[in-house]
C-alpha positions in Angstrom: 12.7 -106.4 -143.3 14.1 -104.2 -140.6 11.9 -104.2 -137.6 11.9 -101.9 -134.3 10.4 -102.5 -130.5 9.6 -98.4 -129.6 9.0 -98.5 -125.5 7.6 -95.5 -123.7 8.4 -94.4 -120.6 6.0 -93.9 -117.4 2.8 -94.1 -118.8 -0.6 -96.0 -118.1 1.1 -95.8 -114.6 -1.4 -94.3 -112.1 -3.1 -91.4 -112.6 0.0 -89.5 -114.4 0.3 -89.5 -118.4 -2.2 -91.8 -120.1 -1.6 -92.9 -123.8 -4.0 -95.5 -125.3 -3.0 -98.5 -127.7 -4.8 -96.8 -130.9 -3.0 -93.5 -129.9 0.7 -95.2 -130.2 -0.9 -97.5 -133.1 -1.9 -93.8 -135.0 0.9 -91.8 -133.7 3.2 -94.6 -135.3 0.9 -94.7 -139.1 0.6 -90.8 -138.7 4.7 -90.9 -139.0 4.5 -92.9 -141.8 5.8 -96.3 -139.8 4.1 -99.6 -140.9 2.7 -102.7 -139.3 1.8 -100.9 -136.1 1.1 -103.1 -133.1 0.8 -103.0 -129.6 1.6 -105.3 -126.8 0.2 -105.0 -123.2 -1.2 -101.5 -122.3 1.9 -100.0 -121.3 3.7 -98.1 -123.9 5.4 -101.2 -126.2 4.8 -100.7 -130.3 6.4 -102.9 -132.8 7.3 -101.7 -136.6 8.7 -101.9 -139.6 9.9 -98.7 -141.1 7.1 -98.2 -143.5 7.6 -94.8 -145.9 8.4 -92.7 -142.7 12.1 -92.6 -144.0 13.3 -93.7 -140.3 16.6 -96.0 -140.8 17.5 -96.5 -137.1 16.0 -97.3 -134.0 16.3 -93.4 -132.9 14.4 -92.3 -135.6 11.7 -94.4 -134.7 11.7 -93.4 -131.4 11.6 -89.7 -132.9 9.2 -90.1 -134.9 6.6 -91.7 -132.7 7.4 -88.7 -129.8 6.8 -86.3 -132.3 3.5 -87.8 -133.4 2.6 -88.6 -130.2 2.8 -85.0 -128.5 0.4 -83.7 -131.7 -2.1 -86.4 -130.6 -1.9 -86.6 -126.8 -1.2 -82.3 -126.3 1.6 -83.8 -124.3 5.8 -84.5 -124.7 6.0 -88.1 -124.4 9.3 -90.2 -123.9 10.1 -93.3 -126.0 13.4 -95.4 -126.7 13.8 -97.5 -129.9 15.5 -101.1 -130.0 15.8 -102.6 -133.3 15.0 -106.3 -133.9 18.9 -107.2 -133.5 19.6 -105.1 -130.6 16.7 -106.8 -128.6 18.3 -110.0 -129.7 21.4 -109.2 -128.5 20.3 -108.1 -124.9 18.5 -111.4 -124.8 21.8 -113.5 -125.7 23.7 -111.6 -123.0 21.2 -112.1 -120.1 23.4 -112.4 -117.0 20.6 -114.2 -115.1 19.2 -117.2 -117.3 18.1 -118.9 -114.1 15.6 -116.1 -112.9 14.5 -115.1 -117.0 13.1 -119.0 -116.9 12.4 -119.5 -113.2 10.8 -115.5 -112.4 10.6 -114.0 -115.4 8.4 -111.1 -114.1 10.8 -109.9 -111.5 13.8 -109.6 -113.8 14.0 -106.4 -115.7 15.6 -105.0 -118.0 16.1 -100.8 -117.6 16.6 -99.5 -121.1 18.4 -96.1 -121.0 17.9 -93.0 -122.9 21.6 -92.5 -123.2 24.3 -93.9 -122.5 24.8 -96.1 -119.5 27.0 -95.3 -116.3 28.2 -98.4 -115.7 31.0 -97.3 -112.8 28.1 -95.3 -111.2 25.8 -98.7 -111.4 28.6 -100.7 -109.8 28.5 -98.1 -107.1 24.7 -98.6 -106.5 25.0 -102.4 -106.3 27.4 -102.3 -103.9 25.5 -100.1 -102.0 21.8 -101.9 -102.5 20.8 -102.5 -99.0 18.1 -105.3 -100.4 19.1 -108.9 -102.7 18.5 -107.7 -106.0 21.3 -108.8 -108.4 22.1 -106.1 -111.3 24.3 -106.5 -113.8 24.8 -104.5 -117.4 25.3 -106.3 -121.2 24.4 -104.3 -124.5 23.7 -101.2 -123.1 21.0 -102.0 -120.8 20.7 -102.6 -116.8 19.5 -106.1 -116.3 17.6 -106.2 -112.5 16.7 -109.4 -110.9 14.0 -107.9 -107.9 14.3 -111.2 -105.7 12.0 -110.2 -103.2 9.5 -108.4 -105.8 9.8 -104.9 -107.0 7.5 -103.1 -104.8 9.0 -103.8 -101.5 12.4 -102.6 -103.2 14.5 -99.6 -102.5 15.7 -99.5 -105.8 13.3 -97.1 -107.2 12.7 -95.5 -110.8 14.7 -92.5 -109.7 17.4 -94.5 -107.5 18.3 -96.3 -110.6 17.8 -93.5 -113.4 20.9 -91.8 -110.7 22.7 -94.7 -111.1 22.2 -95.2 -114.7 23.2 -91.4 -115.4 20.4 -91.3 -118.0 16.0 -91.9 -117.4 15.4 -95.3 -117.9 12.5 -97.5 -119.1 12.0 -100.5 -117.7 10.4 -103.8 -119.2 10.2 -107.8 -117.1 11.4 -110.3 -119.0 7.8 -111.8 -119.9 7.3 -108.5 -122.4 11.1 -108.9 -123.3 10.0 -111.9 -124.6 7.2 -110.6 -126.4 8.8 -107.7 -128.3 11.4 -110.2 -129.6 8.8 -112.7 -131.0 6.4 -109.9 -132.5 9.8 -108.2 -133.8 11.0 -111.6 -135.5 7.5 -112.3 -136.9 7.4 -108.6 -138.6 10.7 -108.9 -139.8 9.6 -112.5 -141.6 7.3 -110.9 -143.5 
């Protein structure tokens, strides 16, 4: 059974855009989507296609800003991975050593769009700080060496870069959305 990883982007951050686990759970069943669940408090929903129709990872990304705007009175973003495409941005992590050794300073930046890679080789060579970045199956992978809060490489300095907003998830809820993916797609 086909199973999708929808992430939003910036919310639960601060005092900006809030969107609570039963919102995205009922945003996703009000679209028809099935097996809705939620992982962290930060915008991650696994699910299985249901009888919303949806036969890609886009759609399901649609489908859960569409029903998410009717419930929250607000446009929210999200980004779909499918089962296999989280797969295959785990099997082409350039940084192995830091996704076992500091898994919750490497992240992967999930575009919505296509990525620039020529404009993120321009950024890593002009990173003042030791983060290492690299780009496999579509994605920006970041390893924040000295932590992510004392980096320059901001949100916006990367989404630049990247040529498209990005969403970023550590490696530790990576890891997650794989395994809850893979266990939905057992079923």
């Amino acid at each position: 059974m086909a199973s999708f990883a929808v992430l939003l982007r910036a919310v639960n951050i601060g005092p900006g855009l809030r969107v609570s686990s039963a919102d995205l759970r009922g945003a996703a069943d009000d679209a028809g989507l099935a097996d809705a669940r939620t992982l962290l408090n930060s915008g991650n929903l696994v699910v299985t296609p249901g009888s919303s129709g949806a036969g890609s990872a886009a759609d399901v990304a649609r489908l859960v800003e569409e029903r998410l705007a009717e419930r929250v009175g607000q446009d929210v973003s999200a980004v779909g991975l499918s089962a296999e495409q989280l797969d295959a941005i785990a099997a082409a992590n350039p940084f192995p050593a830091a996704a076992r050794d500091d898994p919750s300073h490497l992240q992967v930046h999930v575009p919505f769009g296509d990525l620039d890679e020529a404009g993120i080789a321009r950024l890593d060579l002009a990173s003042p700080g030791r983060e290492m970045l690299a780009t496999a199956a579509g994605v920006l992978y970041v390893h924040y060496v000295d932590g992510i809060g004392r980096s320059k490489l901001t949100p916006k300095v990367i989404d630049r870069a990247v040529g498209a907003p990005t969403t970023a998830r550590n490696w530790n809820t990576i890891t997650k959305l794989r395994a809850a993916c893979a266990g939905l797609a057992s079923r």
